[in-house]
N, C-alpha and C positions, 0 to 999 in steps of 0.2 A: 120947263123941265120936261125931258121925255117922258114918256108911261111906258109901259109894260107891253110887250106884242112878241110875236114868235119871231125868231131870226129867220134874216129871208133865203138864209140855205133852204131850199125845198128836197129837201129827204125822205126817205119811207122811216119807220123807228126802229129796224133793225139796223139799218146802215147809223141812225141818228148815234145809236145805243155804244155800235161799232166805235164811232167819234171820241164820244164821252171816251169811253174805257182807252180810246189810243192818248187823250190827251192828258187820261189821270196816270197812265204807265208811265206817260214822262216823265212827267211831275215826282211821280214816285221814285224813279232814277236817277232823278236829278237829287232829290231826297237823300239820296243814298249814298250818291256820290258828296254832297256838301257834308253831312255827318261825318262819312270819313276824312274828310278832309282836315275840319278844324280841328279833333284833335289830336291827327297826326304831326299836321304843321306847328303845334304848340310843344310836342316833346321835342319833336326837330331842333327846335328853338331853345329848349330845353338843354339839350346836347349839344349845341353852340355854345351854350355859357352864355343867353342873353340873358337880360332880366325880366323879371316880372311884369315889372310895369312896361318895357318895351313890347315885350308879347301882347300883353294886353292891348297894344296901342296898333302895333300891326296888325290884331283878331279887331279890331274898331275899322279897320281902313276898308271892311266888306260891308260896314252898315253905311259906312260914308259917301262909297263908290256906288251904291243904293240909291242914296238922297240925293246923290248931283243928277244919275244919269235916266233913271226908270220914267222919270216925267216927260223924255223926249219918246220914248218907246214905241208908244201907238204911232206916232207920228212916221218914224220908221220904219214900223210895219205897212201904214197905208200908203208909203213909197214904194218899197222896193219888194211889199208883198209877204202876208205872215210866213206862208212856207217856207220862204228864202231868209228871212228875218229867225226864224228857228232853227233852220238849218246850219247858220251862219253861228246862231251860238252856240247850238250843240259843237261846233269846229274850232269855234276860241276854246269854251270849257277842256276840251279833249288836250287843246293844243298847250294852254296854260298848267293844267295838271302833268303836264310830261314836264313841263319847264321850270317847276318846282323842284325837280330833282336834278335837273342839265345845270341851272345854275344856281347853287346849291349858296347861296349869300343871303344873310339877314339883309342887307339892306335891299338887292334887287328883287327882295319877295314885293316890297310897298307896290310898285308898279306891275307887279305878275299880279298880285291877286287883287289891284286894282280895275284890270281889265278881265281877270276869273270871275270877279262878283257882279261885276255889269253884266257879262253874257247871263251869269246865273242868274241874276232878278228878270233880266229880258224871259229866258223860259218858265219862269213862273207866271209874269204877268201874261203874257200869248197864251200859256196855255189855261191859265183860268179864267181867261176870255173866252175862249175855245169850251171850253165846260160851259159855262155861264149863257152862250150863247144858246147852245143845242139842246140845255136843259128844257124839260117841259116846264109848263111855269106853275102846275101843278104839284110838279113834284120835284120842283129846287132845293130845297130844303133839303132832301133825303140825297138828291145828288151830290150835295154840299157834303153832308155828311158822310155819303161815303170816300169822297174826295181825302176828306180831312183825314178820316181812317186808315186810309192806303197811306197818306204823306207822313203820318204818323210810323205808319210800320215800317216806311222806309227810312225814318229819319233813326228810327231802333238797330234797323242792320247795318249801318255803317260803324259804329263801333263794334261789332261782331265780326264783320268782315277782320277788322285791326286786328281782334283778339286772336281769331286762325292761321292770317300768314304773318302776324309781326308787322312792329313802326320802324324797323328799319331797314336800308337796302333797297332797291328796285320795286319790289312786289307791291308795297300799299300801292305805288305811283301807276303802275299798269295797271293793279285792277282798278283802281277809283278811275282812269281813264276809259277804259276797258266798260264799265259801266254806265259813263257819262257818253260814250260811244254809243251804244245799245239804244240809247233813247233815240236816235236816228231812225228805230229799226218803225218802229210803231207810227213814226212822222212820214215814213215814206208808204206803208200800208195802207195811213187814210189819208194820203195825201190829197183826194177829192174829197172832203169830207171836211176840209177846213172851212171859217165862217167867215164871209166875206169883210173888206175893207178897204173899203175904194175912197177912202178921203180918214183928215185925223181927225183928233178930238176938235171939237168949234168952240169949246172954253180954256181959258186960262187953268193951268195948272192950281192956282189959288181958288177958281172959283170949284173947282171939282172937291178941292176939300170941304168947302163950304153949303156943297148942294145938297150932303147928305151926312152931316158932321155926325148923329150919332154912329154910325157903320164906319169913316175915314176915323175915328176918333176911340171905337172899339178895334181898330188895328192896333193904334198906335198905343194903347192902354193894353193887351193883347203883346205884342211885342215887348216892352218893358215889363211885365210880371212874370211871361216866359223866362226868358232870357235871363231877368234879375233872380226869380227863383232858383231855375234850375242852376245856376252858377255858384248859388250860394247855398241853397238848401241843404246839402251836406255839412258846409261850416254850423249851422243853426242847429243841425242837428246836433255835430258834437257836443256846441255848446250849453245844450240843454240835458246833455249828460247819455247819449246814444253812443255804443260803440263804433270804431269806425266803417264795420261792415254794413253796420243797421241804419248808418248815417247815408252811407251810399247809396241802400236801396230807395230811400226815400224818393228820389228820383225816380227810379222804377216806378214805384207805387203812383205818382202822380200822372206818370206816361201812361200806364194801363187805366187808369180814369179815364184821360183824356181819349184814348182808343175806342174805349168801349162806350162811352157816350154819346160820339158825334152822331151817330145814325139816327136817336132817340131823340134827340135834340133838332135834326134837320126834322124831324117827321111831325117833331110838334112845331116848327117853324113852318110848314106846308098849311096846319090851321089856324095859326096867330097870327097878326102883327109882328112883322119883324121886329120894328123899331122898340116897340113896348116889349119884346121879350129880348131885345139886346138891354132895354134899362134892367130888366128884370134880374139878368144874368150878372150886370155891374154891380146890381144890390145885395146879392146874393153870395157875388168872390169878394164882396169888402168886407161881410157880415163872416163869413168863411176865413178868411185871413184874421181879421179880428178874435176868431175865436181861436187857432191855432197854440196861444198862450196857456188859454184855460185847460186844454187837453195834452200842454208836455208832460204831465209827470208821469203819462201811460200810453205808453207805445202801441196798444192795439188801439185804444179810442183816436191818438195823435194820427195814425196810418189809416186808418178807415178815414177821418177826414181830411183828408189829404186826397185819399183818391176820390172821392165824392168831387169836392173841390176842384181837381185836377180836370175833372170832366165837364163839370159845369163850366168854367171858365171859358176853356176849349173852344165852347159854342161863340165865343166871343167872334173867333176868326170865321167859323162856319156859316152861322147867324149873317154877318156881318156880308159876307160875300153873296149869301144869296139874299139882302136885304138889297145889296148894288142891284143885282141884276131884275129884280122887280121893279127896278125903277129906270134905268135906262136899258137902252139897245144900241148896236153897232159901233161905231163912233164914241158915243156917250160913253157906250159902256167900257171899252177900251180905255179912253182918257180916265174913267173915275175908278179902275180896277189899279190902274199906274198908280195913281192918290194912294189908295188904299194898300199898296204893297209899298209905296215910299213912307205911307208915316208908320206901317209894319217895321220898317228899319232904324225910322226915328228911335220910337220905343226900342229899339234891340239894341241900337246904343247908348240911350241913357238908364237902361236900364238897371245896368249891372253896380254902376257907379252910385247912382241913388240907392241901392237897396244896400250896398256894400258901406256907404256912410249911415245912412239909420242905424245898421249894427256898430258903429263905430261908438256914435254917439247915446244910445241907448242897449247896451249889451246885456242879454241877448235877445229880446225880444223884437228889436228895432225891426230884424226881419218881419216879420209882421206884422209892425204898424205901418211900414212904408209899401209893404203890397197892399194891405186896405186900401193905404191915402192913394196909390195909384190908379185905383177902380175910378176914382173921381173925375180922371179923366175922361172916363167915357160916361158918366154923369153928365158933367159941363159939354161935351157934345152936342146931347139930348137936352140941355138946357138950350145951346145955340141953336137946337135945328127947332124947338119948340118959339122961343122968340121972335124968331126969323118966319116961321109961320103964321104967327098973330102978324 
């Protein structure tokens, strides 16, 4: 297993500093632009007369087109070159959001947004390679955090954007392009400044899961309570007796956790153990989800922990990214960031559907024992990465 050492971009730290902020801007755009996206594409659909479970199945083809393609990524990059490799997606993303609207068919969305969500995973994994790399290794943790902070904020304006010019006609489609455009702008700025990549990962895709299971495993546990949450957290609400506005916010409440945490959480991940404070965090959103039941029958106690919760959790993905980069470099760390944003998708898609049957089956509380039981997954990580070390 690799260890820990500086990337061998040789930088001064204003230019380093420079790096980070053009490779978090992306991210952040790209943020903004995917929030707008899904769920404009879901009324769209809406307005077609499709159905539910159709929608649903088309919004699953971005976790799917995730899972097949993100493990070839590095590989890609250390062909034809990250900058060219970023460049190229930012020019699908642009191309495919205008094509959204040129060809305006439920079914030839499968294949549009099959190749919009591969570009879009490719510019998350590069560039939190790109972070990860240039990071101090003292102070990952907080760069994580602020990372997570910005993606957070960005993933908040894309439905604000909707709300200003409207879901329908021309307008969403230019600006979410318009924006996913932009991100060019920061890639060409620090275009010297990018971290080198002259050969791909030298392990199998399966072993990159396995090199650092609790971190690959708080994705994919991280992705599936996101995702199943927020998708559902409004139904949970109502059904605990919240009106439908107060049900809404609940969402809010858990994003503003998740905001204001991350930096606080990187900064104590700069003096922990990653590993043991990623179990920490798993023991802590099961025990949190768990309790969610005892505090419905009062909206201020239910919404305080909720944002609590919301935040702590969060660290899963933070944690978890800069747990990778303490432990590999170049190469390594490419191949094992791909792992880590492929089993992010895993989770994003079976999220929704687990958490959406717990409440089927145990109404209404099921939401919350099936985000508990899903912390487990990143439990059993920490159990495999702990076995695997004996």
């Amino acid at each position: 297993m690799s260890h820990p050492a500086e990337p061998a971009l040789a930088i001064d730290p204003q230019a380093r500093n420079l790096g980070i902020a053009a490779a978090i801007l992306i991210a952040a755009l790209v943020g903004v632009g995917l929030s707008l996206t899904i769920p404009l594409l879901s009324l769209e659909m809406e307005r077609m007369g499709v159905s539910g479970a159709w929608i649903g199945l088309n919004t699953a083809i971005a976790g799917i087109a995730s899972i097949i393609a993100l493990p070839f990524v590095p590989k890609v990059a250390a062909r034809i070159g990250i900058g060219r490799t970023l460049a190229l997606s930012i020019a699908t993303v642009v191309v495919t959001m205008l094509m959204f609207k040129l060809v305006f068919n439920f079914w030839a969305w499968f294949p549009i947004r099959f190749v919009f969500s591969i570009a879009l995973g490719a510019l998350f994994v590069l560039s939190e390679y790109w972070i990860s790399t240039l990071a101090p290794a003292d102070r990952r943790g907080l760069v994580m955090g602020i990372y997570a902070t910005v993606l957070a904020l960005g993933f908040a304006a894309g439905p604000s954007i909707l709300a200003l010019i409207g879901t329908s006609g021309w307008g969403p489609y230019l600006a979410g392009s318009a924006l996913l455009l932009t991100a060019s702008v920061p890639l060409l700025l620090a275009r010297g400044l990018l971290p080198p990549l002259a050969e791909g990962p030298r392990r199998s895709f399966g072993a990159y899961l396995l090199a650092l299971p609790v971190a690959t495993f708080a994705a994919m546990g991280f992705g599936a309570v996101e995702t199943g949450g927020f998708a559902l957290l409004p139904i949970y609400g109502l059904r605990i007796g919240f009106d439908a506005e107060s049900a809404a916010m609940l969402v809010t409440t858990v994003a503003l956790g998740n905001v204001l945490l991350q930096m606080p959480l990187g900064l104590v991940a700069d003096k922990v153990d990653k590993g043991k404070l990623l179990v920490g965090i798993a023991i802590l959103g099961c025990i949190g989800a768990a309790a969610l039941p005892a505090t419905a029958g009062s909206q201020g106690w239910f919404q305080a922990l909720l944002f609590v919760w919301g935040g702590i959790v969060g660290g899963l993905y933070t944690v978890g990214l800069a747990h990778l980069a303490a432990r590999f470099e170049g190469p390594e760390l490419a191949g094992a960031n791909a792992a880590f944003v492929t089993l992010y998708n895993v989770g994003l898609t079976a999220g929704p559907p687990i958490v959406g049957a717990a409440m089927d089956v145990a109404n209404p509380h099921g939401f919350a024992y099936a985000l508990s039981a899903l912390f487990l997954v990143v439990l059993a990580g920490a159990a495999i990465g702990a076995f695997r070390g004996r």
